[in-house]
C-alpha positions as CSV (number, residue, x, y, z in Angstrom):
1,X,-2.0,-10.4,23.7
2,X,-3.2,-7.0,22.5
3,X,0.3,-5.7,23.1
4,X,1.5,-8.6,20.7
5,X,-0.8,-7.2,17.9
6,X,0.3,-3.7,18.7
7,X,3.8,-4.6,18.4
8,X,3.1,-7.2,15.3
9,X,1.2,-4.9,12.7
10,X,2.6,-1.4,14.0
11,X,-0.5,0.0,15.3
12,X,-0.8,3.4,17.6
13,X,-2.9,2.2,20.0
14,X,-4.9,-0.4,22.2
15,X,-7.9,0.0,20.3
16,X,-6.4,-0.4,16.7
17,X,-4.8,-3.6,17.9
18,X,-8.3,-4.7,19.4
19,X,-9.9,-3.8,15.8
20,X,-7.0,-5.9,14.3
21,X,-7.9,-8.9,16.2
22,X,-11.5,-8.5,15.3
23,X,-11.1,-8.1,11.8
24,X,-8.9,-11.5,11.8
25,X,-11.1,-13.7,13.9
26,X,-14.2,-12.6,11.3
27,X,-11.8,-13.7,8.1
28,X,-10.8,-17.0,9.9
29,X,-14.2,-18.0,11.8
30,X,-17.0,-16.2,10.2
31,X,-16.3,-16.7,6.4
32,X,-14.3,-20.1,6.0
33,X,-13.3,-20.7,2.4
34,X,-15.4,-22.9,1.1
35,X,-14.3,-26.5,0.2
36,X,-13.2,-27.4,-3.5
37,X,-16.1,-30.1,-3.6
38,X,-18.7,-27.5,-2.1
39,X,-17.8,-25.2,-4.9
40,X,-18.4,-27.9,-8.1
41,X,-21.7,-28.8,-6.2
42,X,-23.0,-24.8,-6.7
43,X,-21.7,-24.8,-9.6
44,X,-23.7,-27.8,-10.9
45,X,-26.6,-26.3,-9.4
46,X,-26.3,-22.9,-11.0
47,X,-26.7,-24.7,-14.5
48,X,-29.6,-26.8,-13.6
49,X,-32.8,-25.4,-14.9
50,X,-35.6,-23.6,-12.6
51,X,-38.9,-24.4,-12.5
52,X,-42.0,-22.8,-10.9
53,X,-44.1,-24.3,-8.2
54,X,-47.7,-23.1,-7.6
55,X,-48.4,-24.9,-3.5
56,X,-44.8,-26.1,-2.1
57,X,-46.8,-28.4,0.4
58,X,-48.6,-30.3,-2.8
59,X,-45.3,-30.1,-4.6
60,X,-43.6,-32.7,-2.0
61,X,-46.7,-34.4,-1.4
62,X,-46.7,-35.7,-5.0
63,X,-43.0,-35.9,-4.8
64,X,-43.4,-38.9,-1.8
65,X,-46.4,-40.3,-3.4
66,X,-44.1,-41.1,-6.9
């Protein structure tokens, strides 16, 4: 296999071809592209306003009590 890349992308040695493979498993596994409806969702979120919350805890505790 790491003759393959060698051969494939012109490299000068083992190690190069090793480095090859690595940097194309982290682009294909490690950082996916992110799906179209993902994308609109941040987006939506981006424009919402912020708001500041003293005690997190008493924040959600009102939030379940309605």
């Amino acid at each position: 296999m790491i003759n393959l890349v060698k051969a494939k992308y012109a490299l000068r040695d083992k190690s190069a071809a090793i480095n090859k493979m690595a940097e194309e498993y982290e682009q294909e596994l490690l950082e996916p592209e992110l799906r179209p409806e993902y994308i609109k969702k941040l987006e939506k979120l981006k424009k919402q306003k912020a708001f500041k919350v003293k005690d997190i805890d008493e924040y959600f505790e009102k939030l379940k009590k309605g």
